[in-house]
N, CA, C and O atoms as a DFTB+ gen file, in Angstrom:
324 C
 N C O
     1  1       2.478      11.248       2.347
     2  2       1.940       9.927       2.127
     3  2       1.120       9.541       3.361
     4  3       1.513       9.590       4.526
     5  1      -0.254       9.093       2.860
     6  2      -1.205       8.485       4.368
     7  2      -0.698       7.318       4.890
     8  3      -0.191       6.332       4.356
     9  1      -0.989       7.687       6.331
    10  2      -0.116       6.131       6.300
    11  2      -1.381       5.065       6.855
    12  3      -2.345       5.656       7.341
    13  1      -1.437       3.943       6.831
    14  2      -2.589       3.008       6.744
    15  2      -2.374       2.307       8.099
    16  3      -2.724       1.128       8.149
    17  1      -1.727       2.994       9.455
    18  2      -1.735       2.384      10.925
    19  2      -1.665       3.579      11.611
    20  3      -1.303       4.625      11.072
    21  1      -2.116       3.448      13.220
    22  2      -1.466       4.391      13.774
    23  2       0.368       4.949      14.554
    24  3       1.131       4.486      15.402
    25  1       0.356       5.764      13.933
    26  2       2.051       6.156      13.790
    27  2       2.192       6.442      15.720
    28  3       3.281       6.589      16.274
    29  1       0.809       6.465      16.476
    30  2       1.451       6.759      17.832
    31  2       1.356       5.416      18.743
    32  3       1.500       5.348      19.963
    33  1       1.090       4.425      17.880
    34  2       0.782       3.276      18.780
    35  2       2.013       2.766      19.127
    36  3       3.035       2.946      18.465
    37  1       1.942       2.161      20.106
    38  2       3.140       1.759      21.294
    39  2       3.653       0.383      20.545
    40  3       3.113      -0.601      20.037
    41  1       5.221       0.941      20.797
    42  2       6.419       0.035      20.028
    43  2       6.333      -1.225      20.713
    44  3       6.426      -1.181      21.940
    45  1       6.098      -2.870      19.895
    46  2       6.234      -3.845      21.209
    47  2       7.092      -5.075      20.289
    48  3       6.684      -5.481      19.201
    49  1       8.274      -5.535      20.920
    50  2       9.142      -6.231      20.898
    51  2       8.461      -7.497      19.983
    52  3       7.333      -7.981      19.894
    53  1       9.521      -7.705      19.479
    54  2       9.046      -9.109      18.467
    55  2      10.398      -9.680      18.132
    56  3      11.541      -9.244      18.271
    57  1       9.807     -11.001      17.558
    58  2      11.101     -12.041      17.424
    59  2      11.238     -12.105      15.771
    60  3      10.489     -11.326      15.182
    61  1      12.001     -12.839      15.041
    62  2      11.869     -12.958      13.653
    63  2      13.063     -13.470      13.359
    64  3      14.080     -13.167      13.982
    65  1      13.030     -14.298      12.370
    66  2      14.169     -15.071      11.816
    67  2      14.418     -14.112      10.189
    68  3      13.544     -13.677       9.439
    69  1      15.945     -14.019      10.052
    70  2      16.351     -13.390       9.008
    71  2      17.536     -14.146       8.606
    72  3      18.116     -15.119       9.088
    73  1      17.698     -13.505       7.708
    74  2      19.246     -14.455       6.452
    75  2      20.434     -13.864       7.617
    76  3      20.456     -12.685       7.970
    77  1      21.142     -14.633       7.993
    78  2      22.256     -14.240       8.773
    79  2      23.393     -13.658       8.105
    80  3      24.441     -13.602       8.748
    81  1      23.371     -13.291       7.132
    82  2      24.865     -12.773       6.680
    83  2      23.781     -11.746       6.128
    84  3      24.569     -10.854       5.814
    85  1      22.683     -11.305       5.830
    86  2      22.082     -10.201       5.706
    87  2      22.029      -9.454       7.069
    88  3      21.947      -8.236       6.914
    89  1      22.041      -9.659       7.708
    90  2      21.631      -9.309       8.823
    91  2      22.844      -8.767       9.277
    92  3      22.671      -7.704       9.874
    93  1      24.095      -9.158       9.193
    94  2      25.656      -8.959       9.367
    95  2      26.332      -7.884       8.399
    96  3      27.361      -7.230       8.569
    97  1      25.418      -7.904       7.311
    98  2      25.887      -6.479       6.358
    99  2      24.892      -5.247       7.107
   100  3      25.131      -4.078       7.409
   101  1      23.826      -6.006       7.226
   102  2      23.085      -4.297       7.923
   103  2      23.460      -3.852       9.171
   104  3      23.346      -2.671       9.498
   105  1      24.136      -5.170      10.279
   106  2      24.313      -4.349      11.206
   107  2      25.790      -3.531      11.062
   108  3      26.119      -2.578      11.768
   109  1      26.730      -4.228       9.804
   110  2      27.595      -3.755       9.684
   111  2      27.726      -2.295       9.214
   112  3      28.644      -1.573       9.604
   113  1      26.780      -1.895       8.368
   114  2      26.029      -0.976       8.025
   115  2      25.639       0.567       8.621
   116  3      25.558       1.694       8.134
   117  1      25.395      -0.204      10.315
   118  2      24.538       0.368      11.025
   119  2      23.465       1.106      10.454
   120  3      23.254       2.318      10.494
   121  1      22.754       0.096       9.862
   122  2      21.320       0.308       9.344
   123  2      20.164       0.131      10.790
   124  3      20.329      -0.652      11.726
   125  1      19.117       1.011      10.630
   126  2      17.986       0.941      11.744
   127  2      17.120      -0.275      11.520
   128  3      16.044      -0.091      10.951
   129  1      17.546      -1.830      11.999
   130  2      16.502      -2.715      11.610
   131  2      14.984      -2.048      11.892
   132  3      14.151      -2.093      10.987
   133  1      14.682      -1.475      13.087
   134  2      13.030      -2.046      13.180
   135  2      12.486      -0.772      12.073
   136  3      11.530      -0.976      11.325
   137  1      13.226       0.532      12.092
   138  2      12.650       1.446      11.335
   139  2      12.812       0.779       9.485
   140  3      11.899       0.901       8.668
   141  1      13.914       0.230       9.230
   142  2      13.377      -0.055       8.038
   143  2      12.338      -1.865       7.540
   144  3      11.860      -2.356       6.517
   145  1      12.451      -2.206       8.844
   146  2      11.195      -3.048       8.862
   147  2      10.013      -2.116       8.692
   148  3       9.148      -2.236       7.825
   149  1      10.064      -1.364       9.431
   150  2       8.481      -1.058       9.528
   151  2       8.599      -0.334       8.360
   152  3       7.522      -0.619       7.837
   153  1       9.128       0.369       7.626
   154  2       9.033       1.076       6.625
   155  2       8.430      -0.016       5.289
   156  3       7.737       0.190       4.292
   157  1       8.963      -0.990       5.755
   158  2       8.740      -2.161       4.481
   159  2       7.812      -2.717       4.976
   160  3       7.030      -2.996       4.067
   161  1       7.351      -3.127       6.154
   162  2       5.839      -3.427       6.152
   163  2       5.161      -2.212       6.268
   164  3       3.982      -2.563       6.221
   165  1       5.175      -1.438       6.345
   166  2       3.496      -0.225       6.238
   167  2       3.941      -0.544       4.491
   168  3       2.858      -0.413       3.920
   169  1       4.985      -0.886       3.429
   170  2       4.684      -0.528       1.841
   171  2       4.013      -1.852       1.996
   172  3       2.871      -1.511       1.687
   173  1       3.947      -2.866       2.208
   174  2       3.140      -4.000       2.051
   175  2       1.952      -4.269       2.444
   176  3       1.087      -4.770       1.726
   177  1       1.821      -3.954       3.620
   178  2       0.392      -3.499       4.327
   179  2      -0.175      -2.515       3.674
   180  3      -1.382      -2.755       3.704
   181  1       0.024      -1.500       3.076
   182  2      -0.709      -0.554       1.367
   183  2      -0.893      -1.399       0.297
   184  3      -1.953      -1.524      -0.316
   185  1       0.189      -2.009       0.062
   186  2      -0.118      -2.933      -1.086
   187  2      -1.736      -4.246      -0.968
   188  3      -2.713      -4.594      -1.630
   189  1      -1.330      -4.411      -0.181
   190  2      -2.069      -5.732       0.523
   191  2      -3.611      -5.049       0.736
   192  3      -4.730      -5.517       0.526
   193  1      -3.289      -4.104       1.102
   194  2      -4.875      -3.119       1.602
   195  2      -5.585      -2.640       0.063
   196  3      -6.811      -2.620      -0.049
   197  1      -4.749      -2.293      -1.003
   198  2      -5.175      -1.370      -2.203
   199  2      -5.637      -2.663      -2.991
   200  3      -6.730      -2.536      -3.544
   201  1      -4.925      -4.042      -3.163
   202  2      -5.393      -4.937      -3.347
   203  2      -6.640      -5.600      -2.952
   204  3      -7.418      -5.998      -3.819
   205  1      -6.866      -5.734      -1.800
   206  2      -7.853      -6.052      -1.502
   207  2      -9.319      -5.155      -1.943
   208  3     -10.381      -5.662      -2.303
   209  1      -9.025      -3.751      -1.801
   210  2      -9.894      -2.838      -1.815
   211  2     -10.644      -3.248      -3.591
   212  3     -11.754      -3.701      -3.874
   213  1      -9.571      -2.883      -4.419
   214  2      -9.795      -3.594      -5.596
   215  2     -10.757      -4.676      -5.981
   216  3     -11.723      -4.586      -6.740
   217  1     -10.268      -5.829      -5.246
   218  2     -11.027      -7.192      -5.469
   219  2     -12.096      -6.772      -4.690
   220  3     -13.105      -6.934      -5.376
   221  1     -12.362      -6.354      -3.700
   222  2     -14.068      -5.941      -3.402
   223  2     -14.214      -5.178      -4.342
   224  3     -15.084      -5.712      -5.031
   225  1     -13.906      -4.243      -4.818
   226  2     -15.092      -3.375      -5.344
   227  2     -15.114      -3.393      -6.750
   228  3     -15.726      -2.608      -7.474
   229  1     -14.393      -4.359      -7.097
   230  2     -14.284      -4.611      -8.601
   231  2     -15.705      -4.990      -9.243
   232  3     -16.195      -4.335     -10.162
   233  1     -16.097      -5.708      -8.875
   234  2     -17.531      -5.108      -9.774
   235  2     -18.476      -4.009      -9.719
   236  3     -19.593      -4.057     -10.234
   237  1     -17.960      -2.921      -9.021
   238  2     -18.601      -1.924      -8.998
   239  2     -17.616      -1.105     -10.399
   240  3     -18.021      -0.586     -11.439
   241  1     -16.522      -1.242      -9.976
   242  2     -15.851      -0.129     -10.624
   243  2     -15.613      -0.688     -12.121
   244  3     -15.383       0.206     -12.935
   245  1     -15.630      -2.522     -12.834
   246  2     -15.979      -2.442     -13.925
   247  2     -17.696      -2.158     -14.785
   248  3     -18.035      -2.095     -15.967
   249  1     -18.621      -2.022     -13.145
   250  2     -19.864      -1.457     -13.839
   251  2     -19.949       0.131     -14.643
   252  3     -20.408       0.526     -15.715
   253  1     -19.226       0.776     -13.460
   254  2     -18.620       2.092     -13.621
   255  2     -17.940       2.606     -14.984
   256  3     -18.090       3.673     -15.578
   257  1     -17.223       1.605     -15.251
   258  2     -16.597       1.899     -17.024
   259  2     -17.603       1.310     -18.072
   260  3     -17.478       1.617     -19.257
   261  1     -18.473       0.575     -17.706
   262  2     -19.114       0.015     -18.846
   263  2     -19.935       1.405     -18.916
   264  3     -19.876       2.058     -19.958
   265  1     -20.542       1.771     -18.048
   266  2     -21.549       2.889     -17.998
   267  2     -20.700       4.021     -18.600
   268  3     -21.045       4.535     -19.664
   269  1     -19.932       4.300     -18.144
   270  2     -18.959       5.737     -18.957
   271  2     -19.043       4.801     -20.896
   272  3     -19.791       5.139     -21.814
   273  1     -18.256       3.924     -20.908
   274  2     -18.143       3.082     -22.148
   275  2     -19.470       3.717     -22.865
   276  3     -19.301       4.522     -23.781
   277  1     -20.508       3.432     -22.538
   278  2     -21.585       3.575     -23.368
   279  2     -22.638       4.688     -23.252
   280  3     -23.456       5.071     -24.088
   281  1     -22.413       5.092     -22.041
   282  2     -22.577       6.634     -22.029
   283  2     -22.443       8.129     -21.972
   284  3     -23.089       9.147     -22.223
   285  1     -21.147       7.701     -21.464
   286  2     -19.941       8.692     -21.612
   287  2     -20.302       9.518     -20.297
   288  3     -21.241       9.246     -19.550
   289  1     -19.233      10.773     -20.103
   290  2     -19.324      11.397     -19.081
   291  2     -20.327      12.314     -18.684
   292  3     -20.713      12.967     -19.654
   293  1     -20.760      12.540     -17.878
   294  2     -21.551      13.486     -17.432
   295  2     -21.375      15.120     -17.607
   296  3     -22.233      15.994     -17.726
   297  1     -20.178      15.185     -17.582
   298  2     -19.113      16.507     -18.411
   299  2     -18.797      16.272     -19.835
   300  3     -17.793      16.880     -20.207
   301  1     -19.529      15.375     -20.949
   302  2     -18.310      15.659     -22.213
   303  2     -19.282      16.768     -22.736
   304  3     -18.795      17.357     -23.701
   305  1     -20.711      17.287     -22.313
   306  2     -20.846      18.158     -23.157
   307  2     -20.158      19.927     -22.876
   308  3     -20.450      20.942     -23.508
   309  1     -19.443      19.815     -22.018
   310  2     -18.652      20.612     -21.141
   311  2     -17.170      20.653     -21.605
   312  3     -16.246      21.318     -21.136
   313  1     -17.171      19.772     -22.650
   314  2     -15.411      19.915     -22.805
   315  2     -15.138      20.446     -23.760
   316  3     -15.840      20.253     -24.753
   317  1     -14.056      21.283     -23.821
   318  2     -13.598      22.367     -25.195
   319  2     -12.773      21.670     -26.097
   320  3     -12.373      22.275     -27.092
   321  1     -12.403      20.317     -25.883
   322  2     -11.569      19.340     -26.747
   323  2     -12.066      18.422     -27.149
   324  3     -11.427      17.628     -27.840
């Protein structure tokens, strides 16, 4: 999977408010807060990025189907099905 930051950039301390009795099962847990933070923000930061990418280029890419729509592929006279 690509990942959408750099994976060697330098770790830097941060603050954040969380549900306190969540926070008391994971450390009870001994779950890795910052690794599964960051695991859950790089899936949101993809999300957030593929989204966006979308809404820009969305009128390109519904020009793109209208044109296939009505002219079809550049390969269908190429296809054995």
């Amino acid at each position: 999977m690509a990942h959408t930051y750099n994976l060697s950039a330098p770790k830097k301390p941060t603050n954040l408010s969380i549900n306190s009795d969540l926070l008391s099962k994971a450390k009870e847990l001994k779950l890795n807060l910052s690794a599964t933070l960051e695991n859950a923000l790089s899936n949101e930061v993809r999300k957030a990025e593929r989204t966006q990418w979308l809404n820009k280029n969305k009128a390109a890419i519904e020009a793109s189907n209208r044109f296939v729509d009505e002219k079809g592929l550049f390969s269908d006279s190429y296809r054995t099905i």
